[in-house]
C-alpha positions in Angstrom: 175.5 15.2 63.8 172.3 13.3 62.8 170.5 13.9 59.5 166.8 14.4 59.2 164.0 11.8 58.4 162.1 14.6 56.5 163.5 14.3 53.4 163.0 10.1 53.2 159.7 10.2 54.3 158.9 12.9 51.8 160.4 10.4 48.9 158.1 7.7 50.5 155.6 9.6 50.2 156.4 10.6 46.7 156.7 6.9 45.7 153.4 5.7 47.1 151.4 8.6 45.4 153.0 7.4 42.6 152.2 3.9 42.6 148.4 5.1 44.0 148.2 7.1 40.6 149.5 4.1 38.4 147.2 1.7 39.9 144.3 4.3 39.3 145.1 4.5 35.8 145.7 1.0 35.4 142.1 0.7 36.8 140.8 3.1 34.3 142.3 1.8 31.5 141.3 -2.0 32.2 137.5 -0.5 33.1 137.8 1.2 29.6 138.9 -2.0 28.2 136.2 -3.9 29.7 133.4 -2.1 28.7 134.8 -1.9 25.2 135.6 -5.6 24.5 131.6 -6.3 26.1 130.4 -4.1 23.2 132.6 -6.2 20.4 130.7 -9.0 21.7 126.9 -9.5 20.9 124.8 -11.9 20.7 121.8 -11.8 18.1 118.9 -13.9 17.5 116.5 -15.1 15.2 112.8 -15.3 14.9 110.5 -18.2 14.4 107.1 -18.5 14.3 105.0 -21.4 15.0 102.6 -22.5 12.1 99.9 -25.2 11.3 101.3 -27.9 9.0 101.9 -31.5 8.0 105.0 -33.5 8.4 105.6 -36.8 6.7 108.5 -38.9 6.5 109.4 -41.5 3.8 112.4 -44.3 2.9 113.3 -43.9 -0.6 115.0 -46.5 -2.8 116.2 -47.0 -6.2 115.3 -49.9 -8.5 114.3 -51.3 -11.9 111.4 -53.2 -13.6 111.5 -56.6 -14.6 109.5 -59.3 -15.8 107.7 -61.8 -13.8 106.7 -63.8 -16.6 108.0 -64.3 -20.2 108.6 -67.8 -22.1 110.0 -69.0 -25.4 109.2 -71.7 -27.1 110.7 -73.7 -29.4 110.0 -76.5 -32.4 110.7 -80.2 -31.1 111.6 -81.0 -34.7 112.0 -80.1 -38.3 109.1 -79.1 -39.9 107.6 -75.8 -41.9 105.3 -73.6 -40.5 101.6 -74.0 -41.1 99.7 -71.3 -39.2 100.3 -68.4 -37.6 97.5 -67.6 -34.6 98.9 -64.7 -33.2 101.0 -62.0 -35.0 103.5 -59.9 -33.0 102.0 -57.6 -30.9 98.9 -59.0 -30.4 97.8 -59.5 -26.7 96.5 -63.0 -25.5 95.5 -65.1 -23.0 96.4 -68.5 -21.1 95.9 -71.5 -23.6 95.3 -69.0 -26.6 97.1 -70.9 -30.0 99.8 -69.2 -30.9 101.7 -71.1 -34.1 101.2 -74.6 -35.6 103.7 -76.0 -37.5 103.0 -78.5 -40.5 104.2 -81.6 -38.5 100.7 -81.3 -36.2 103.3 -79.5 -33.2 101.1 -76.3 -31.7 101.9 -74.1 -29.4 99.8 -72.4 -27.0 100.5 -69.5 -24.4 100.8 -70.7 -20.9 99.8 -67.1 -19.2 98.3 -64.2 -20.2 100.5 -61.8 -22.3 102.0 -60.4 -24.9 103.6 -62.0 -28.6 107.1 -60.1 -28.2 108.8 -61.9 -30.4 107.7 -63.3 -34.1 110.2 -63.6 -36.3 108.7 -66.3 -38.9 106.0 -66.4 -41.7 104.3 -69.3 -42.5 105.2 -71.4 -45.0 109.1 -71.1 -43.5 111.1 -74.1 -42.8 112.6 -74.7 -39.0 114.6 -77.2 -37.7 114.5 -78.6 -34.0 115.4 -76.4 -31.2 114.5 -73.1 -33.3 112.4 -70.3 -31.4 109.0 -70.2 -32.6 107.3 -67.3 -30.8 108.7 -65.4 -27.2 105.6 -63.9 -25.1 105.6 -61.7 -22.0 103.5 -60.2 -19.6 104.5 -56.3 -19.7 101.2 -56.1 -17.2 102.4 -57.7 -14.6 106.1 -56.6 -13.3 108.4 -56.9 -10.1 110.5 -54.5 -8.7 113.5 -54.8 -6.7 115.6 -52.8 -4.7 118.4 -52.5 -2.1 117.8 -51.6 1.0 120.9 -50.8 3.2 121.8 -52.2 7.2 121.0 -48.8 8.8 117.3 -49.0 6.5 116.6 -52.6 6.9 114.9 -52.4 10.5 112.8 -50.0 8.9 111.3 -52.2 5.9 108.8 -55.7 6.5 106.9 -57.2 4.2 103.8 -56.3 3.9 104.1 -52.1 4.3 102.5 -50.2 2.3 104.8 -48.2 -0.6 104.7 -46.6 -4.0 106.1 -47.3 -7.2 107.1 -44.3 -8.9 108.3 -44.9 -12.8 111.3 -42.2 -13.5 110.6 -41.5 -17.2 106.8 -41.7 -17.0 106.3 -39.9 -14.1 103.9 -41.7 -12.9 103.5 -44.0 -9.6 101.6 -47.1 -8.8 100.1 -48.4 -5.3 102.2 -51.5 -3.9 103.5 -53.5 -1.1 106.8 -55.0 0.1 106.5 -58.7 -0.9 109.5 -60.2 0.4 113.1 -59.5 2.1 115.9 -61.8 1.3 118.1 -61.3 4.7 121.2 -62.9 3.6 123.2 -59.8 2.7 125.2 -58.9 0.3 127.9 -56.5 1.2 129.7 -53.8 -0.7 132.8 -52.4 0.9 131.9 -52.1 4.4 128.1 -51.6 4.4 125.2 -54.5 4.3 122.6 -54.9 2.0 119.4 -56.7 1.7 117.2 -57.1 -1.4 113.6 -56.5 -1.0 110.8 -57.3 -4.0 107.4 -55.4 -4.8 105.2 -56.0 -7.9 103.5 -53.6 -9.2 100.4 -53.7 -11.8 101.2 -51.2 -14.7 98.8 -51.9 -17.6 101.1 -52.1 -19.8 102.6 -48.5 -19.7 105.8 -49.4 -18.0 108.2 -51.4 -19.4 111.3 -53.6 -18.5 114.6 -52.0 -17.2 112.7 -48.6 -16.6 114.2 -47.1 -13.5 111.8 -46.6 -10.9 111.8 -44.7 -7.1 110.1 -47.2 -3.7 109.0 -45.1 -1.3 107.7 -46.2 1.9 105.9 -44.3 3.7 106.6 -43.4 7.6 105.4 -40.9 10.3 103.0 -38.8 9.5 101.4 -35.6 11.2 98.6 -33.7 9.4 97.3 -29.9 10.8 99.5 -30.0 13.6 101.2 -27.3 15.3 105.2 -27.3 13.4 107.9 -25.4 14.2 111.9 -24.9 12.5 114.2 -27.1 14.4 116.6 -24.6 14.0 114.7 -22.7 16.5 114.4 -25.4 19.3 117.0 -25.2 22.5 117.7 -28.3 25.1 118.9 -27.9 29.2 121.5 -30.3 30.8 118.5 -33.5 30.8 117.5 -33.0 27.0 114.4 -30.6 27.8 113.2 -29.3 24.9 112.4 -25.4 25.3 111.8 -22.4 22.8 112.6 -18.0 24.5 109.6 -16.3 24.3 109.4 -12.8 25.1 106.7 -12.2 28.4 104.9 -9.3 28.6 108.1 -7.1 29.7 109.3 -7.7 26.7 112.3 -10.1 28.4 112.8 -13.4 26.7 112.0 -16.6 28.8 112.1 -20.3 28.9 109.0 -22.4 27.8 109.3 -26.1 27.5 107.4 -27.9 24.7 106.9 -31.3 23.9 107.6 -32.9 20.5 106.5 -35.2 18.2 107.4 -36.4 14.7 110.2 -34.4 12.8 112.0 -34.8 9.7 114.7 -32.9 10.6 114.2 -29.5 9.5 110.6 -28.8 10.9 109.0 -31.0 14.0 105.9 -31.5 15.4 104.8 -29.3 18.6 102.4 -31.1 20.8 102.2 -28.9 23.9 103.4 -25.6 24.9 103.5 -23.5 21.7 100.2 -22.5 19.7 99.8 -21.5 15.3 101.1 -18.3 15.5 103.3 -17.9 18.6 106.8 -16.1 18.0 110.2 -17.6 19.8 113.8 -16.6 19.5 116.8 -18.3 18.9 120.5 -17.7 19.1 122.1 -16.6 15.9 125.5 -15.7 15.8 128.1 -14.5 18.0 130.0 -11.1 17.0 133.7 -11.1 17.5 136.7 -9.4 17.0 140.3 -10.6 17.4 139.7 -9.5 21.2 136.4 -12.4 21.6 138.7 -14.9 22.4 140.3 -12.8 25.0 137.0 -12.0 26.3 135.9 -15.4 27.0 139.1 -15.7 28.6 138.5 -12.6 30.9 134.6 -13.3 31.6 134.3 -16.9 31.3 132.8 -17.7 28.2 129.6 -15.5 29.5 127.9 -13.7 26.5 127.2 -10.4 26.8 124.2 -7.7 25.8 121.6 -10.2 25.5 118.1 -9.7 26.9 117.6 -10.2 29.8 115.0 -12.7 31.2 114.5 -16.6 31.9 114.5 -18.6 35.0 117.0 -16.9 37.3 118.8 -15.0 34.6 120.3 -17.9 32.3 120.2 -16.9 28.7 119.5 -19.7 25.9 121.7 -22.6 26.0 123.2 -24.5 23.7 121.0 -26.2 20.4 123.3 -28.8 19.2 121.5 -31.4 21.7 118.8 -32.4 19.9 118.3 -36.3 19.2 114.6 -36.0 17.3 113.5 -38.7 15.4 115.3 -40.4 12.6 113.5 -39.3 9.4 113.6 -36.2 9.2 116.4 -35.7 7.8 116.8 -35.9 4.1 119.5 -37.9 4.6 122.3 -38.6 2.2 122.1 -41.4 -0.2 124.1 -44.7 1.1 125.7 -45.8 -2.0 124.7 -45.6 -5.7 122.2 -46.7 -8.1 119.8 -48.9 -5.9 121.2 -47.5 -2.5 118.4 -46.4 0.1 117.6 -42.8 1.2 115.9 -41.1 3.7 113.2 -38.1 2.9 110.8 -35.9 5.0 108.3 -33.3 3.9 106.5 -30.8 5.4 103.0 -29.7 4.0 100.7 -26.7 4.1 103.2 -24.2 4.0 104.6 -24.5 8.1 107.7 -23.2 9.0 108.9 -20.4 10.7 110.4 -16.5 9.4 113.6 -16.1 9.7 
């Protein structure tokens, strides 16, 4: 006697509602899921606004003050001094008498200067080869400074640079007067010695430390904006998110000028007072890096706008000019540096 199908088609059936139901719920959850990790991961931005400033950039380099000009001189034999023309202190000029000694020997300055050193009186008794008098021109002095291999393309004589005096505080107009390009090397890094003079009327002195700054690019009343808030596409293109008048953000290219690495020039596509966005952080819990798995790396909840949909890229592509940073000191005590300014107040809210 044969037994009936009914019963095993009925467990079929049982079985596939079963596995429909699972896969429903499986569905559900993973939908649930979805929509839950999208939310843990966010993407905010910041705001910049385009301003009207000045940018300059200036090499910066450590140094001292020396003489350019001091003599001593001495008696060519034993004798007693006679006369004394010019006490210590006292300021004269080329060919001016400065001591006579008894024996007819005088002694005159060869420069204009200063009588530094007088340690005699007349009537004292000196033998050959004793100093007399010392005189130096304090007026007059020379600077110099080391400038380092990745500065030296960067420095000629004959540019224009300041002479600022550390414990003074004050700063003299100068020029670079010559570069000695045989280097001398510490550890692994080259440098070259380059020489100013600077005029000081006497306020400086010898040995005081002293800041060279030569100046660089410069932009005055232009429009500036953060570099911070500055994004590039796959060829470099510099662009900024604005929002258009649906309030969705999207791409507007600019061109650039000089920077100094925290604000940079804008010479065409943003005006004083124009707002853009920027990417600021992404929001992520322990599940972010399963989302990128899931979705690609896509971020999600972002407004929505831009040439066929894309959202900002990345930032880290910029490659502005060199200056603009304030870049970190290459060595110590007469080791170059690298400094930028912006003026008038640009910069962007944040």
């Amino acid at each position: 006697m044969m037994k009936s199908g009914k019963p095993r088609r009925r467990k079929l059936v049982r079985r596939i509602l079963l596995i429909v139901l699972l896969l429903a719920l499986a569905a559900g959850i993973g939908w649930y899921a979805y929509n839950a990790l999208k939310r843990e991961y966010t993407t905010t931005y910041d705001t910049y606004s385009a301003t009207t400033g000045s940018i300059s950039n200036a090499l910066s380099f450590s140094g001292n003050l020396a003489l350019i000009d001091s003599a001593s001189y001495t008696a060519a034999s034993s004798s007693t001094v006679k006369t004394i023309y010019a006490p210590a202190g006292s300021d004269v000029k080329e060919g001016d008498k400065l001591i006579r000694l008894a024996n007819g020997e005088t002694v005159s300055a060869d420069f204009d200067g200063r009588v530094n050193v007088l340690s005699l009186n007349e009537g004292d008794s000196v033998i050959a080869g004793d100093t007399l008098v010392q005189i130096a021109d304090f007026s007059h002095l020379r600077v110099t400074f080391r400038v380092d291999e990745y500065d030296i393309g960067d420095v000629a004589v004959g540019q224009a640079c300041t002479v600022t005096v550390t414990a003074l505080e004050k700063t003299y107009e100068s020029s670079i007067a010559a570069i000695d390009y045989i280097s001398a090397s510490t550890g692994n890094v080259a440098y070259y010695t380059a020489t100013a003079y600077v005029d000081v009327n006497g306020d400086a002195l010898p040995g005081m430390q002293v800041t060279v700054t030569i100046p660089q690019e410069e932009a005055k009343d232009v429009v500036i904006l953060k570099v911070d808030a500055l994004s590039f596409d796959s060829t470099n293109q510099a662009f900024v998110w604005m929002k258009n008048d649906a309030g969705e953000l999207e791409q507007v290219n600019v061109t650039t000028g000089v920077s100094n690495g925290n604000y940079i020039e804008i010479t065409s596509g943003l005006s004083d007072g124009d707002q853009v966005y920027a990417e600021a952080k992404v929001e992520e819990t322990s599940s972010g890096g399963l989302l990128s798995g899931l979705f690609g790396g896509q971020q999600f909840n972002q407004p929505q706008g831009g040439p066929g949909g894309n959202m900002p890229g990345e930032r880290g592509n910029w490659s502005g000019e060199r200056g603009n940073w304030s870049g970190g000191e290459r060595g110590t005590g007469t080791g170059g540096q690298r400094s930028g300014s912006s003026g008038n107040g640009g910069g962007g809210n944040r």
